[in-house]
C-alpha positions as CSV (number, residue, x, y, z in Angstrom):
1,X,-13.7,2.7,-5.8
2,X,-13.5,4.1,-2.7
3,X,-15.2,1.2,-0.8
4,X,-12.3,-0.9,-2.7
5,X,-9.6,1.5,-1.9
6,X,-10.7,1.0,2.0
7,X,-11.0,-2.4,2.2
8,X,-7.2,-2.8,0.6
9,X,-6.4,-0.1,2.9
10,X,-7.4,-2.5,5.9
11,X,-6.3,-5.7,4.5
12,X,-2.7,-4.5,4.3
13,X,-2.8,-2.7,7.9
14,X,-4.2,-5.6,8.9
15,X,-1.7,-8.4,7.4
16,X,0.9,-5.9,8.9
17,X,0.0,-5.9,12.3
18,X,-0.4,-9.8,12.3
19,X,2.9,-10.5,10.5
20,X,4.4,-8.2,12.8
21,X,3.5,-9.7,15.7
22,X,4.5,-13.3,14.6
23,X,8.0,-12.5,13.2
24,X,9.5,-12.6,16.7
25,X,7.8,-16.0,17.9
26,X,8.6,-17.8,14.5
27,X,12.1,-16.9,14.6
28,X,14.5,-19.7,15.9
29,X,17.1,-17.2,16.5
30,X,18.5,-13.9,16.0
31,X,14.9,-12.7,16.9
32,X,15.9,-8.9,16.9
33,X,17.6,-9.2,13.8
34,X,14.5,-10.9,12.2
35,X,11.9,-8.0,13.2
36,X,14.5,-5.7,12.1
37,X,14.9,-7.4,8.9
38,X,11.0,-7.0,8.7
39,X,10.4,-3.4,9.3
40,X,13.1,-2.3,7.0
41,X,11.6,-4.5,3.8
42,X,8.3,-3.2,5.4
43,X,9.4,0.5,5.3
44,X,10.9,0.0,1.8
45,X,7.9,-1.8,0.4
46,X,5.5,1.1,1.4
47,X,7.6,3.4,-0.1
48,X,8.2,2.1,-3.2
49,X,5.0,0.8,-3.4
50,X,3.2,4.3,-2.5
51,X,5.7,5.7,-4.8
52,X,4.5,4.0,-7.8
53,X,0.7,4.5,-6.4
54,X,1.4,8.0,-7.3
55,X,2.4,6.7,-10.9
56,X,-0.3,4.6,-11.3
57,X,-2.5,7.1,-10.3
58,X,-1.3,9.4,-12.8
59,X,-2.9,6.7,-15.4
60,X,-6.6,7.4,-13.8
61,X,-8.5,5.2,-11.7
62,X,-7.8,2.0,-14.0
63,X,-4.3,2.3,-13.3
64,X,-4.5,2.1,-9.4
65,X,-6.9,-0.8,-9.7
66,X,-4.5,-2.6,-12.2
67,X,-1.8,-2.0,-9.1
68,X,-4.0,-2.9,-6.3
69,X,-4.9,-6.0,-8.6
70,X,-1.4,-6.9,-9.6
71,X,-0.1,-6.7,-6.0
72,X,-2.5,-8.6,-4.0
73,X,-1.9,-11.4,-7.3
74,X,2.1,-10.8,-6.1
75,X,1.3,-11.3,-2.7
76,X,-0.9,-14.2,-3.2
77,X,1.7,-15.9,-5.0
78,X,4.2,-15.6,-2.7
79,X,2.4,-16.6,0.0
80,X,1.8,-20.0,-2.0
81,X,5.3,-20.4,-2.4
82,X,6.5,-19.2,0.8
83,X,3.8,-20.8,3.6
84,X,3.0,-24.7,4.7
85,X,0.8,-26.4,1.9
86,X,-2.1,-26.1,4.6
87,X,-3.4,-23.3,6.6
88,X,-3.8,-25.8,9.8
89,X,0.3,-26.1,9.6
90,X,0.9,-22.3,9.7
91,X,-2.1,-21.9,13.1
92,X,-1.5,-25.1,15.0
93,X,2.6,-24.2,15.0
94,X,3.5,-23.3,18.7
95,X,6.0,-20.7,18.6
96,X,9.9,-22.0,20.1
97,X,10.5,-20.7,23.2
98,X,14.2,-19.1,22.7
99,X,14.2,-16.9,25.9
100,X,13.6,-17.9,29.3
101,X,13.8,-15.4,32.0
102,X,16.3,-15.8,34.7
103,X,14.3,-16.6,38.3
């Protein structure tokens, strides 16, 4: 369990710092906004989501598993609906260049 409890742990720190980094290059305007935007739903999904950790937790070991399972299934889903049909659309996009630096 705890081997599966670390390797979540790194997945979602992981998927964080990459998502992070992309939100401001994939926007095609209002680029502050957008990262914004992404660290409050961030925020409010690790709260709520640690918050009912704690519940599932109170249910034993087979209730955080059924939570870890359930939201890597919610995530997987939404990425399916969400992202390009094909993996080589989403790496071989070049970010828009929206800001140019005065010379």
């Amino acid at each position: 369990m705890l081997i599966g409890l670390l390797l979540f742990t790194t997945a979602y720190f992981s998927a964080h710092s990459i998502a992070s980094g992309w939100v401001g290059p994939m926007a095609t305007g209002g680029i502050t906004q957008a990262i914004s935007l992404y660290t409050l739903v961030y925020y409010a999904g690790s709260s709520l989501f640690g918050w009912l950790g704690g519940l599932a937790f109170a249910a034993g070991w087979t209730g955080t598993a059924s939570m870890v399972i359930t939201i890597v299934l919610i995530a997987y889903v939404a990425a399916r609906a969400l992202l390009p049909h094909s993996a080589g659309d989403v790496m071989t996009q070049t970010p828009p260049q929206t800001y140019a630096a005065p010379r």
